[in-house]
N, C-alpha and C positions, 0 to 999 in steps of 0.2 A: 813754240813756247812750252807747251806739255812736254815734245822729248826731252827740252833741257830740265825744266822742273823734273819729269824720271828721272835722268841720269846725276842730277844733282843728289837726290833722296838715294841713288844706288852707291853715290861715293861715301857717303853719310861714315862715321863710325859707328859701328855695333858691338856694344861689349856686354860680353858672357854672363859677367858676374858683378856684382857690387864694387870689389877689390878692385878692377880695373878699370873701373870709374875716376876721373878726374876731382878733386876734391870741390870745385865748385860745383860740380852735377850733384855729388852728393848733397852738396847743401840745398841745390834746388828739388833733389826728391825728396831730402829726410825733412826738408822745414816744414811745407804743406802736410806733409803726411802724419806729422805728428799733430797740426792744425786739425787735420779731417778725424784723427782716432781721437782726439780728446772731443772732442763736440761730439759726433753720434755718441763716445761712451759717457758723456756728463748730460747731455741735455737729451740725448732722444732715446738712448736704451734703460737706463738705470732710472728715470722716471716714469716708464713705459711700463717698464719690469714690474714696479712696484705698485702701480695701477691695477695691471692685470694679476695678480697676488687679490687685492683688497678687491677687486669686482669678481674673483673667482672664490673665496671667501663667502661674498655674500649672495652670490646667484647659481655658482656650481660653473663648472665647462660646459661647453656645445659645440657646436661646429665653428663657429663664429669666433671664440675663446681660442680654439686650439691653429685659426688658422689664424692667428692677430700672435700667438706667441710665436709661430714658425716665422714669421715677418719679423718679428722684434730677434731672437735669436738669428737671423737672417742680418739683420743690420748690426747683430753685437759682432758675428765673424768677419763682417769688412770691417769693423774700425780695426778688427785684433792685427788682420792683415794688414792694415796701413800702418798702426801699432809695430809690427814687427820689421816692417819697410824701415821705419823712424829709428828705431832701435836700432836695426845694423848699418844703414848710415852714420847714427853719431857716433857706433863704435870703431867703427873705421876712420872716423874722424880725431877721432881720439887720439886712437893709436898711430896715425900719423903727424898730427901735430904737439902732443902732447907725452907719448911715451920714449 
């Protein structure tokens, strides 16, 4: 049962780039992923960010501060990269069904 599950996963398609993606795959990576960059960037980075602004304001940085923004800057680079996932799905979508 494993060698056929490998050789199944081996026949699998693998493609290079976005462009040679099927248009339903695309809709399966770009849907979620614009799901996942709007939430971390509305709910968890942008009221994080604005937190550590007003507790650094009123207490100063420390070790504690700087390592709470490298986490929040940490989670603002994944949403941009699922952001940019989302992005050239739709454009590819676009330009296939609409241009």
């Amino acid at each position: 049962m494993v060698q056929k599950n490998a050789a199944d996963c081996k026949r699998i398609n693998k493609y290079k780039t976005f462009k040679e993606m099927p248009s339903w795959m695309l809709c399966g990576f770009g849907g979620p992923s614009l799901i996942v960059s709007y939430f971390f960037a509305k709910h968890v980075v942008v009221p994080a960010a604005d937190e550590i602004v007003v507790i650094a304001n009123q207490h100063g940085f420390d070790v504690i501060g700087t390592a709470l923004s490298v986490f929040v800057l940490a989670i603002g680079v994944f949403s941009l990269a699922f952001g940019a996932i989302a992005t050239r799905c739709g454009q590819l979508l676009f330009q296939r069904h609409f241009a």
